[in-house]
C-alpha positions, 0 to 999 in steps of 0.5 A, spaced: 267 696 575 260 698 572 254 698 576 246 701 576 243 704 581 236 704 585 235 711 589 228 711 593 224 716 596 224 719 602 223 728 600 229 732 605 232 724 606 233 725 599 240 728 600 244 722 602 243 719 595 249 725 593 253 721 599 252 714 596 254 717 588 261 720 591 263 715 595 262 711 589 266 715 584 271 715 590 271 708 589 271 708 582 264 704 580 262 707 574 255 708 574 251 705 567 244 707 570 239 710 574 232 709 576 229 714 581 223 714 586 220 721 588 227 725 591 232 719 588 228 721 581 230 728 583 238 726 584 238 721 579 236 725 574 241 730 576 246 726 576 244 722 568 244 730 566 251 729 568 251 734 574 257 731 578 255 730 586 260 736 589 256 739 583 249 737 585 251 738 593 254 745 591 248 747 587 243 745 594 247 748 599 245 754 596 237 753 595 232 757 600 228 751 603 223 755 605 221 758 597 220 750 594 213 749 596 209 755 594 203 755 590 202 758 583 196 758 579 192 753 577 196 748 580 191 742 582 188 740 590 193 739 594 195 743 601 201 745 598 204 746 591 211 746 587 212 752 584 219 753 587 221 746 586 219 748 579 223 754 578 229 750 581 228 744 577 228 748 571 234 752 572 237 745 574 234 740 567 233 746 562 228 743 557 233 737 557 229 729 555 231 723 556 235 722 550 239 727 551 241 725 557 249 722 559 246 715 561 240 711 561 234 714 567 228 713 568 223 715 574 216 712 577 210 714 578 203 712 580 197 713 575 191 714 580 187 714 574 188 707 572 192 704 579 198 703 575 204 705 575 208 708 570 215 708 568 217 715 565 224 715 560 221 718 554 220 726 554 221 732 558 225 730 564 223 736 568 215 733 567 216 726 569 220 729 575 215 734 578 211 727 577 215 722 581 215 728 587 207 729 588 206 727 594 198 724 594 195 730 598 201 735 599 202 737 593 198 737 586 198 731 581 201 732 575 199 730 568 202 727 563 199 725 557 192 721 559 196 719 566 194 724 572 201 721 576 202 721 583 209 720 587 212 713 584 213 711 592 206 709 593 207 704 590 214 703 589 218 706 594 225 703 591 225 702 583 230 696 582 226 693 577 226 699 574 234 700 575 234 692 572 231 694 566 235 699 564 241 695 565 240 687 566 246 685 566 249 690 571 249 688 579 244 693 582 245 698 588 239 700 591 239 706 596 233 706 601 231 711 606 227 707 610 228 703 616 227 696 616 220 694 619 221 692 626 227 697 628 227 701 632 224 708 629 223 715 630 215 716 630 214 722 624 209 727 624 207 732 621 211 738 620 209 744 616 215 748 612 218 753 614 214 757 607 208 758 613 210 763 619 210 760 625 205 764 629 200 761 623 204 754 625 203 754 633 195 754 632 195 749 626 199 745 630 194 744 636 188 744 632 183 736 632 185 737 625 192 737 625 192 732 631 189 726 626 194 728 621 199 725 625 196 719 626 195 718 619 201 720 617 205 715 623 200 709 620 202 711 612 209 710 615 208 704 617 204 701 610 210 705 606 216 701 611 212 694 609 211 696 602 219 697 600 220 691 604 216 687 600 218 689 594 225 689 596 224 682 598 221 680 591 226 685 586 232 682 590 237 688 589 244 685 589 246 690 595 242 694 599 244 701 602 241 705 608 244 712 610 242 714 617 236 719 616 231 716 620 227 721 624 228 726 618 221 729 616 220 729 608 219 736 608 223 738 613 228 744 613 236 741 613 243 740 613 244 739 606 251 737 608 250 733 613 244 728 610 250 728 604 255 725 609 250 720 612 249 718 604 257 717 604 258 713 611 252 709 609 256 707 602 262 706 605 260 701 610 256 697 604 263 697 601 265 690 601 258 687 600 258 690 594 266 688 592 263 682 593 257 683 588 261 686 583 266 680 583 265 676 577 264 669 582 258 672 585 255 675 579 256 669 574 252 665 579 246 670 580 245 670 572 245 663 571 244 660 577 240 666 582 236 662 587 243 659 589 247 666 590 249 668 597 250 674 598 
């Protein structure tokens, strides 16, 4: 049973992305592609470059948390930078393209020059990744060619259209780590990495500076939810998968095991959804007669 995948952004939530692809493979779908946004670009990539999901979960569990946002030099404006998120990323992907890779993948991220977004599937996976991670302001846009990219979830939060144009005939999954608007939520705020000792965390906490922040972040959160909604509505992905990380900081320190078996109990509640969309009534319909499929 053959199927493509949407993994959208989330940072730390991100780990839930492993859960689905091994419940997956557990279940027997083959996975022919993978489009990724912000921590869905990172696993996604992983998983194309043929890391297996105990292999990607083995790896992670063994990642210093605190060492991934460190400055280096000559990183662009941001309050913190991706120097150890480099190291680790290069370790994993190697100087590995896009067409070396097990199947076809590509990752989204947001050109702040033109206001576009950009579809990146050509070239150094490494580059595009550490693109469609740059969170605006948190850390330094990366450039690519004349583009000036930014994480891809500023404008597409779960890239399904993405997914579908690597694979236009497969039924797309779409795992997404956010609530659904009108759900009860977990207000997010602003949590600073472990990466900054704690003394310095208590006063900056308390600063009119940090205060705002929260409030600004609490209302980006509410955009980012509408948003995904939005584009879920218009890209209509065949099955919808949403692991339980609500109240889950981006960047917050985690049990890497733990969010992973969120991601696993997730799929396996959207198990029979998915039967049904990988049925060939159901799919037959959705190809010549989409406005007449019931899910």
């Amino acid at each position: 049973m053959d199927i493509a995948v949407a993994l959208g952004g989330g940072g730390s939530r991100g780990y839930s992305h492993i859960g689905v692809l091994r419940r997956l493979e557990k279940e027997g779908y083959q996975v022919r592609a993978v489009a990724g946004t912000s921590a869905g670009g990172i696993i996604g990539t992983l998983y194309a470059a043929g890391y297996t999901p105990d292999e990607m979960e083995s790896r992670l569990l063994k990642l210093d948390q605190s060492k991934l946002f460190g400055r280096s030099n000559g990183e662009g404006p941001s309050i913190l930078g991706l120097a150890g998120a480099n190291k680790v990323l290069e370790e994993l992907l190697g100087e590995i393209t896009f067409e070396k890779l097990n199947i076809p993948c590509a990752v989204v991220a947001v050109d702040i020059k033109s206001a576009q977004e950009v579809v990146l599937h050509e070239g150094c996976v490494l580059d595009a990744v550490l693109a469609t991670i740059a969170i605006p302001s948190i850390f330094p846009p990366q450039t690519i060619g004349e583009h000036q990219l930014v994480d891809g979830a500023t404008l597409d939060p779960v890239p399904v259209s993405v997914a579908r144009s690597l694979a236009p005939n497969l039924p797309i999954l779409a795992v997404v780590l956010t609530p659904q608007m009108g759900q009860e939520r977990v207000p997010l705020s602003l949590r600073f990495p472990s990466v900054i000792p704690a003394p310095i965390i208590e006063r900056l906490s308390h600063l009119r500076l940090a205060q705002a922040l929260n409030i600004y972040i609490q209302a980006t959160d509410v955009g980012s939810r509408m948003l995904t909604e939005l584009r879920l509505k218009i890209d209509a992905p065949d099955v919808i998968v949403r692991p339980d990380v609500e109240g889950i900081g981006i960047l917050d320190t985690v049990d890497v095991h733990k969010i992973i078996c969120l991601g696993e109990e997730a799929m396996d509640a959207a198990l029979p959804e998915l039967k049904h969309a990988t049925a060939w009534p159901y799919r037959l319909r959705r190809k010549y007669f989409p406005l007449w499929s019931e899910k």
